[in-house]
C-alpha positions in Angstrom: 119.7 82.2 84.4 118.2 85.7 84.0 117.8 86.9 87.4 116.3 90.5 88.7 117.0 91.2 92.1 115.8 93.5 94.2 117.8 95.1 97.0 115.7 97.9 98.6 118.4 99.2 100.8 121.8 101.5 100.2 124.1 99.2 98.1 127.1 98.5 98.8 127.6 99.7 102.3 129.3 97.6 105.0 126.0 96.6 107.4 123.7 93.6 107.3 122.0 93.0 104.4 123.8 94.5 102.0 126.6 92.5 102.9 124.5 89.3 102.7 123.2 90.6 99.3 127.0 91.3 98.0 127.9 87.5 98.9 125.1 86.3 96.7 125.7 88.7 94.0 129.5 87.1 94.6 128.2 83.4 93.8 125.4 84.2 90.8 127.9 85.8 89.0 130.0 83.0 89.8 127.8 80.6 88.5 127.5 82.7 84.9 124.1 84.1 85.3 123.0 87.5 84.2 121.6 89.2 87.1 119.8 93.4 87.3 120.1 94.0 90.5 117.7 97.2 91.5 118.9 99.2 94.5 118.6 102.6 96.6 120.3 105.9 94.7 123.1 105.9 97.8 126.3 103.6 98.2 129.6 102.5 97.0 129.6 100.7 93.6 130.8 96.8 93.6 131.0 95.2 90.1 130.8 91.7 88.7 130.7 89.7 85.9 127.3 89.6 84.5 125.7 91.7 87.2 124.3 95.5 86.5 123.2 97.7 88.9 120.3 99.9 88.1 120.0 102.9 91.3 116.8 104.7 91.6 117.0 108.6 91.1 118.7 110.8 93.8 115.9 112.5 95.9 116.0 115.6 97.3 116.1 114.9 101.6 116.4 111.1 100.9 120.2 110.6 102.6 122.1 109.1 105.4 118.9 105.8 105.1 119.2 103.5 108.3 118.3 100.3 108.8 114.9 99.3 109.6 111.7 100.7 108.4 111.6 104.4 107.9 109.8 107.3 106.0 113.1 107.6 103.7 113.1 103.6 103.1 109.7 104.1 102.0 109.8 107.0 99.7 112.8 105.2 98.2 110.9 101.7 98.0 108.4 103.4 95.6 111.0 103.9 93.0 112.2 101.0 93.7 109.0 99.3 92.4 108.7 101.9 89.5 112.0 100.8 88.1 111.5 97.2 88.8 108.2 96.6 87.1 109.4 98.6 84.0 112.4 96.3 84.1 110.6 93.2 84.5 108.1 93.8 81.6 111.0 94.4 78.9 113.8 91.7 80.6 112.5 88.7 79.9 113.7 87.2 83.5 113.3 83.7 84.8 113.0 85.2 88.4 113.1 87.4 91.0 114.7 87.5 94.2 113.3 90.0 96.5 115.3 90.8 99.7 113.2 91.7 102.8 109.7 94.1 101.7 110.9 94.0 98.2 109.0 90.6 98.3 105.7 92.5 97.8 107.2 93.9 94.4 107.7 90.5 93.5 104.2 89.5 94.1 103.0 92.3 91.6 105.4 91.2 89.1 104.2 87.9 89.6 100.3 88.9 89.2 101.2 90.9 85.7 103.9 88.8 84.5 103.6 85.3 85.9 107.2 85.9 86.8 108.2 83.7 89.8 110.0 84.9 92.6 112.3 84.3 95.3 112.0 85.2 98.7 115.1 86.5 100.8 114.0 86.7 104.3 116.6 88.3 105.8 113.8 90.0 109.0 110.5 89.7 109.5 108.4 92.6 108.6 105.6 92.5 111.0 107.9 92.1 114.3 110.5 94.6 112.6 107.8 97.4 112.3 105.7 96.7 115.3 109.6 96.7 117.8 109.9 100.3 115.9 106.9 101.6 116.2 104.8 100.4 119.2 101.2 102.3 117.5 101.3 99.7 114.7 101.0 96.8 117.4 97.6 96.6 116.4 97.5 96.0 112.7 100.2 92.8 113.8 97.4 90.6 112.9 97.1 92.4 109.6 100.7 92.7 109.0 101.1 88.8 109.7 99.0 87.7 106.9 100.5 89.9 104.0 104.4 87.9 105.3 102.1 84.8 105.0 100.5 85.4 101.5 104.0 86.4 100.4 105.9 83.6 101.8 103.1 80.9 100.2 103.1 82.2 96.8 107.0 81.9 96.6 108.7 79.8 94.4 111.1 79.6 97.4 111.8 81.4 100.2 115.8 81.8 101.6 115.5 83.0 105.8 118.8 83.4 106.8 118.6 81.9 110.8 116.0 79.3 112.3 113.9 81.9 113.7 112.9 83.2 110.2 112.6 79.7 108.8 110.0 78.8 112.0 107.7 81.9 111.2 107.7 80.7 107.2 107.5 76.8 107.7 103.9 76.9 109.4 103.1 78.7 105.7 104.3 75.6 103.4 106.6 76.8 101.0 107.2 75.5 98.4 111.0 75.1 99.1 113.0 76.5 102.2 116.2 76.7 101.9 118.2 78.3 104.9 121.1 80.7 104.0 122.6 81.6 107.1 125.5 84.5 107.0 128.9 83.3 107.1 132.3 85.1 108.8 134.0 88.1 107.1 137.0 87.7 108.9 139.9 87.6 106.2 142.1 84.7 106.4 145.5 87.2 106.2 146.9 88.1 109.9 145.7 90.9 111.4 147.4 94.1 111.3 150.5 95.1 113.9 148.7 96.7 116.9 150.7 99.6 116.0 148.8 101.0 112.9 145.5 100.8 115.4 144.2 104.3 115.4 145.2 106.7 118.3 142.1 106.2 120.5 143.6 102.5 121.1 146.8 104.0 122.6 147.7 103.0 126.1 143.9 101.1 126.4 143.3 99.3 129.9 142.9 95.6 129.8 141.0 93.5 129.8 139.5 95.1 126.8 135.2 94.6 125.8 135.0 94.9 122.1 131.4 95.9 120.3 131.1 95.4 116.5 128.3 97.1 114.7 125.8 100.0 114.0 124.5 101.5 116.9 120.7 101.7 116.9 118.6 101.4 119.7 117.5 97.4 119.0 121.5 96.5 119.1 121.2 97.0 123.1 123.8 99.8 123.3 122.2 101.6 126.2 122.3 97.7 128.2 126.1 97.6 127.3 126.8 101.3 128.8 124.7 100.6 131.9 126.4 97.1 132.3 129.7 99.0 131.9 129.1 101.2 134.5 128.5 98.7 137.1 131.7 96.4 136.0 133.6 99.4 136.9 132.1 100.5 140.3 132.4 97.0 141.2 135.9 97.9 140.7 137.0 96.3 138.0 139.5 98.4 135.8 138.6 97.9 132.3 138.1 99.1 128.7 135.2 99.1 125.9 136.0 100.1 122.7 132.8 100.4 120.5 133.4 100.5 116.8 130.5 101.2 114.0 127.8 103.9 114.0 126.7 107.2 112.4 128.0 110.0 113.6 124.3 111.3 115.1 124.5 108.1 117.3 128.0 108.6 118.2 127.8 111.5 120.0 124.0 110.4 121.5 126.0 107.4 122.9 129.1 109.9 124.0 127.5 111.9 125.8 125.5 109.0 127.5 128.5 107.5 128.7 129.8 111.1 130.4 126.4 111.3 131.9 127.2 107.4 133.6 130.7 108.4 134.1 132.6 106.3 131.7 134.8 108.7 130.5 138.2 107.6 129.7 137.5 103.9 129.9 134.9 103.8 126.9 136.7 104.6 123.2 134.3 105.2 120.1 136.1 104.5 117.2 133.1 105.2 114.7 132.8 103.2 111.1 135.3 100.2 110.7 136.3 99.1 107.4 135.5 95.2 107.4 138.6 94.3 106.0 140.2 95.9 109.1 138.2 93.6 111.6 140.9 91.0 112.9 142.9 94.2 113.8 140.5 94.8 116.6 139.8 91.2 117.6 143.4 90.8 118.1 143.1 94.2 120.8 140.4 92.8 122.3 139.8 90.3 125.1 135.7 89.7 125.2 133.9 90.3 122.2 130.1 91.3 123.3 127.0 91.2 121.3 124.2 93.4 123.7 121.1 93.4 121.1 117.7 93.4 123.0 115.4 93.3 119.8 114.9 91.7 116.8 114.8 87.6 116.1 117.6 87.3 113.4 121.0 86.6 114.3 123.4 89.7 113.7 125.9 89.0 111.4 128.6 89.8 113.3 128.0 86.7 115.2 129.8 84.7 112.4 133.1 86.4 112.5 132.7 86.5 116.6 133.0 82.8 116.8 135.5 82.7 114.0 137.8 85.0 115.6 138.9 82.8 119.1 138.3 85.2 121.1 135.6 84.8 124.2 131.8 86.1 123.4 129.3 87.3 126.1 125.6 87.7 124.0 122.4 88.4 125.6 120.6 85.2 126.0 117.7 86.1 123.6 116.9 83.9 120.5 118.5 86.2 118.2 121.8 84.6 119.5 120.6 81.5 121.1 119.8 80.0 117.6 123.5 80.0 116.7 125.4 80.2 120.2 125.0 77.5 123.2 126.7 78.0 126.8 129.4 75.6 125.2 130.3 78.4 123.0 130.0 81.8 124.9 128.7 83.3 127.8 124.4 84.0 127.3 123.3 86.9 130.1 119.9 87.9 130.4 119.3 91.5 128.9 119.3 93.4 131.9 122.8 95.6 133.4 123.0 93.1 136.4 123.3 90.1 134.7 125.5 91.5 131.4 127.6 93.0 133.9 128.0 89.3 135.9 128.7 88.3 132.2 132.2 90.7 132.1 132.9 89.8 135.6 132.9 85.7 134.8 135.2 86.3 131.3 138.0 88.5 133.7 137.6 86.3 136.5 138.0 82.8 134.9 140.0 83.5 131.4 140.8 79.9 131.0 137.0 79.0 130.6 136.7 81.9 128.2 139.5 80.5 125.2 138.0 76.9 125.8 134.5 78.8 124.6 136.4 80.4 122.2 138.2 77.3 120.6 134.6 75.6 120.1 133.2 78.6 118.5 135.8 78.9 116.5 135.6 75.2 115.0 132.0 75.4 114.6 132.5 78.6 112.5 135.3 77.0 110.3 132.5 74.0 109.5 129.4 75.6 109.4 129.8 79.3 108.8 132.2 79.5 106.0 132.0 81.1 102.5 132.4 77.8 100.9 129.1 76.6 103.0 127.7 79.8 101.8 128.4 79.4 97.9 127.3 75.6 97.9 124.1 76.6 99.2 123.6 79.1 97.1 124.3 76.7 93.8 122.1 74.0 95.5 119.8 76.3 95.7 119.3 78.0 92.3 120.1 74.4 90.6 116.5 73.8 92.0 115.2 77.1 90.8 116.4 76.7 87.4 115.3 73.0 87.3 111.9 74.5 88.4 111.6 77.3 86.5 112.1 75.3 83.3 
C-alpha cells in the first residue's frame, strides 16, 4: 500500500510514541509498503525500506519539544499540516494514519481528497489537555465531541490499551483494532554490572528502580515523598531514577535535598533502551508512580518482562494491564506507595512469584511477534477496504 503517516512529535527519540510509531514503521516496511511518514524538524534519523521521512522546517525557539500538549507542539503541528496536505494532493495514497491530534489533519485530507484515514490513538486529547491545563476544564464538553467526530469518520481506529478503546467504542467505529505496546527488553544478557556508570557504585540494597521521563503526570513528586518515609521508617535503601531532561533533573535534585534523600537517591539522566536489562539486573523493585493520564506507560511491558518485582499505583493506567497476581497496586498517595516498598523488602519471596507471572504473561501477550501480527491483520483489512 501507499501509506502517509503522520507523526506530530520529535522522531526518532527514545519515549512513548515515537517508539510505538518506529515499531509500526518496523512492520509496514516489512510488509513492502511505501510509506511518507511526516514528522517534527528534531530527532535522530531511523531508515527503512520503503519508508521516507519528510521533517518540517527548523524553527527559530522551537527545541527541546516535550510530551504532551504545548505551545511548541502547536506551532510545529501547523507545519505539520502544511506539508501533509501538499503531500497528500500530489501522492496519490490509499491512506492515512494519523498518530494522536494529527487525526484532525487526516479529517481535512479526507474532506478535500476523500482520502481515508487511520486513527492511532495512542492518548486521549480532551483528558490529555484538560490534566495539563485545568482552565480548559470547561471546553471538555467541546473537546469530547471533536475525539468523537474524529473517531466516527475513521476508517479504523488503533488505541493502544482498553482505556482508549472504551472512550472510542461508545462512537462505533468502523473497525477497532487494539495495538497495545509490547517489551523493549533485548533478548541478549544484560551487561556485567561493572560497565554500569559510576553513580551505581557501592549502591545500598535493596535497590527501587524508575524508568522513564520525568514530568509531573509520571508521579515523581509521589515516589520522592514515598521515599522519604521508607527511609525514616528506617529502612536502608536505594532509588536510582533513570530518564529525564536535564531542566527536570535538577527540579527533581534539588527536591530530594530539600526531603533529605541525599545519598540514597542516584539520577542517572537519559538511558539508551538498548542498555535497559543492565539496570533491571541492579535493581530489586521496579516502580511505576504515574498519577495522571489513562494510557498504560510503555514501560510497563518491559517491567513484566524483566522478572523482577513491580509496585504501580493502583490507577487504571496500570490496572488495565497489571492485577495483584502480577505486582504490587498502592493507592497514589506517600503512605500507601511507601507500605508498597515496605511489603517487596519485607516478603521477597512473594515479590519473584509476582514477577514469574508477569513475566509469562509478557512473553504471550506483549511480544513483538503479537505486535507485528496485529499490525498485518490489521492493514490486510485496510487494504481489503480500501480497494
Amino acid at each position: 500500500m501507499k501509506i502517509l503517516l503522520l507523526a506530530p512529535h520529535p522522531f526518532y527519540q527514545e519515549r512513548g510514541t515515537p517508539i510505538a510509531v518506529d515499531l509500526l514503521l518496523t512492520v509496514l516496511s516489512r510488509r513492502g509498503d511505501q510509506v511518507d511518514v511526516v514528522t517534527f524538524h528534531e530527532g535522530a534519523e531511523k531508515t527503512y525500506p520503503g519508508v521516507t521521512l519528510h521533517r518540517i522546517p527548523r524553527l527559530p525557539g522551537m527545541r527541546g519539544i516535550r510530551p504532551g500538549f504545548s505551545f511548541k507542539k502547536l506551532v510545529c503541528d501547523v507545519f505539520v499540516l502544511a506539508k501533509a496536505l501538499h503531500l497528500a494532493a500530489h501522492g496519490h495514497y490509499q491512506v492515512v494514519h494519523a498518530v494522536e491530534e494529527s487525526v484532525f489533519m487526516a479529517m481535512l485530507i479526507r474532506l478535500c481528497l476523500r482520502t481515508p484515514y487511520v486513527f492511532d490513538m495512542d492518548s486521549s486529547l480532551p483528558q490529555q489537555m484538560t490534566e495539563k491545563f485545568r482552565a480548559l476544564a470547561a471546553f471538555s464538553p467541546i473537546l469530547k465531541w471533536f475525539e468523537g467526530r474524529a473517531i466516527r469518520h475513521a476508517l479504523a481506529v488503533v488505541p493502544v490499551c482498553d482505556a482508549l478503546a472504551d472512550i472510542a467504542r461508545p462512537y462505533a467505529p468502523r473497525k477497532l483494532c487494539l495495538l497495545r505496546d509490547v517489551s523493549l527488553l533485548a533478548t541478549t544478557p544484560p551487561t556485567a554490572a561493572g560497565e554500569l556508570p559510576p553513580a551505581l557504585s557501592a549502591i545500598p540494597h535493596p535497590c527501587f528502580l524508575y524508568i522513564g521521563n520525568l514530568e509531573r503526570y509520571q508521579g515523581l513528586d509521589l515516589l520522592l515523598a514515598s521515599f522519604a518515609l521508607l527511609l525514616k521508617s528506617g529502612v536502608q535503601a536505594a532509588l536510582v531514577i533513570a530518564g529525564g531532561k536535564e531542566t527536570n533533573i535538577r527540579h527533581y535534585q534539588e527536591k530530594a535535598g530539600i526531603v533529605g534523600l541525599g545519598k540514597n537517591v542516584r539520577f542517572l539522566g537519559p538511558w539508551p533502551i538498548d542498555r535497559m536489562a543492565e539496570l533491571f539486573a541492579m535493581a530489586d523493585v521496579l516502580v511505576s508512580p504515574r498519577i495522571q493520564g489513562n494510557n498504560t506507560p510503555m514501560k510497563i511491558y518491559s517491567y513484566l518482562q524483566s522478572g523482577k518485582p513491580i509496585l504501580a499505583t493502583d490507577l487504571p493506567t496500570h490496572t488495565q494491564v497489571l492485577t495483584p497476581d502480577m505486582a504490587v497496586l498502592a493507592p497514589p498517595t506517600p503512605e500507601c506507595f511507601a507500605a508498597g516498598m515496605r511489603r517487596l523488602i519485607e516478603h521477597p519471596d512473594q515479590g519473584q512469584e509476582l514477577a514469574r507471572r508477569a513475566k509469562v504473561l509478557a512473553d504471550e501477550q506483549y511480544s513483538f511477534a503479537v505486535f507485528e501480527r496485529t499490525v498485518r491483520e490489521l492493514y490486510a483489512w485496510i487494504e481489503h477496504a480500501t480497494i
